[in-house]
C-alpha positions in Angstrom: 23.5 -3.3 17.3 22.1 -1.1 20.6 23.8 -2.7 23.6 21.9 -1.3 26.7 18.5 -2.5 27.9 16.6 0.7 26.6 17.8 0.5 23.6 17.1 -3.0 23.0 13.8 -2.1 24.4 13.0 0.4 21.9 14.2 -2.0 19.1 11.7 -4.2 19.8 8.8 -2.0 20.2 10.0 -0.6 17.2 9.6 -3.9 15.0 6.3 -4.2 16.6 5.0 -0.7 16.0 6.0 -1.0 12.4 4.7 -4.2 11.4 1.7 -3.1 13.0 1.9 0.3 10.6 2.7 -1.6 7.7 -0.5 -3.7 8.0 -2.9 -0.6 8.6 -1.4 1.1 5.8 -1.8 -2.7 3.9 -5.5 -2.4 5.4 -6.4 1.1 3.9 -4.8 0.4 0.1 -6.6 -2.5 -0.1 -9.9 -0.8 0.2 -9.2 2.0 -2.2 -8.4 -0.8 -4.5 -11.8 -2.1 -3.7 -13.7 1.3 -4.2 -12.0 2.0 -7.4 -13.2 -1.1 -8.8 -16.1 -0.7 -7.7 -16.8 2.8 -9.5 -19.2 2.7 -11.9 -21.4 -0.5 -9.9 -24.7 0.0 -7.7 -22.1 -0.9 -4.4 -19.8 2.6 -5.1 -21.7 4.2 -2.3 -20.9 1.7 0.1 -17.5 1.1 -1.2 -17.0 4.9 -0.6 -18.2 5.0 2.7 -16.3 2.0 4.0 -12.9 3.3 2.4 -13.7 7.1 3.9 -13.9 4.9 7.8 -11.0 3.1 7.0 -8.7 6.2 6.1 -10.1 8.3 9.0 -9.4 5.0 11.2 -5.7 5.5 10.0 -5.3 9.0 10.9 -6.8 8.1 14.8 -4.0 5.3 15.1 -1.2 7.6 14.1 -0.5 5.9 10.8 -1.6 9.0 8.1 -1.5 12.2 8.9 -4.7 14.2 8.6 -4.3 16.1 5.6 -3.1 13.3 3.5 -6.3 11.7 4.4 -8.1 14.4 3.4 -6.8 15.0 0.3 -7.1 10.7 -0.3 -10.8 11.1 0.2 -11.5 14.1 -1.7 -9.2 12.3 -4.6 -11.7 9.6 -4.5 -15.2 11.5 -3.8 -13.8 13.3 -6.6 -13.8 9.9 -8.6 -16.8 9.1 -7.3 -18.8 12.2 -8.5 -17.6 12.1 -12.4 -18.7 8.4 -12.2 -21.9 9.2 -11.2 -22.2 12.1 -13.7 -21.4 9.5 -16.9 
C-alpha cells in the first residue's frame, strides 16, 4: 500500500484510467463481434465502416497502438473481401 500523497494520487488515477481502458477496449470487441456477424448481410458495409471508426478512435485515446489497429482492420477488410467474392 503507497503511503505518500503522490502515490496515493497515482493510485487513483490509475483505477480510473484503467477502467476507462477496459471499457474502450470492451467498446471496440463488441463491434468486431457485430461486423463479423454481420458478414455475408446487405449491412457488412456499414458494419465495416463503423468497426474501422471505432478501432481508429482507440488508437487516438491511447488504448491500441497504431499498428495493431492496422493489422485488426486489414484482418477484417480482409474478411470482408472473400465474403463478398462468395
Amino acid at each position: 500500500m503507497a503511503n505518500h500523497k503522490s502515490a496515493l494520487k497515482r493510485m487513483r488515477q490509475s483505477e480510473k484510467r484503467t477502467a476507462i481502458n477496459r471499457s474502450c477496449i470492451s467498446r471496440i470487441k463488441t463491434f468486431i463481434k457485430k461486423f463479423i456477424s454481420s458478414v455475408g448481410t446487405k449491412y457488412t458495409g456499414s458494419a465495416f465502416s463503423s468497426v474501422q471508426s471505432e478501432i481508429q478512435r482507440g488508437v487516438t485515446k491511447g488504448v491500441l497502438h497504431k499498428n495493431t489497429a492496422n493489422r485488426k482492420i486489414s484482418r477484417l477488410n480482409k474478411l470482408l473481401k472473400s465474403a463478398e467474392m462468395k
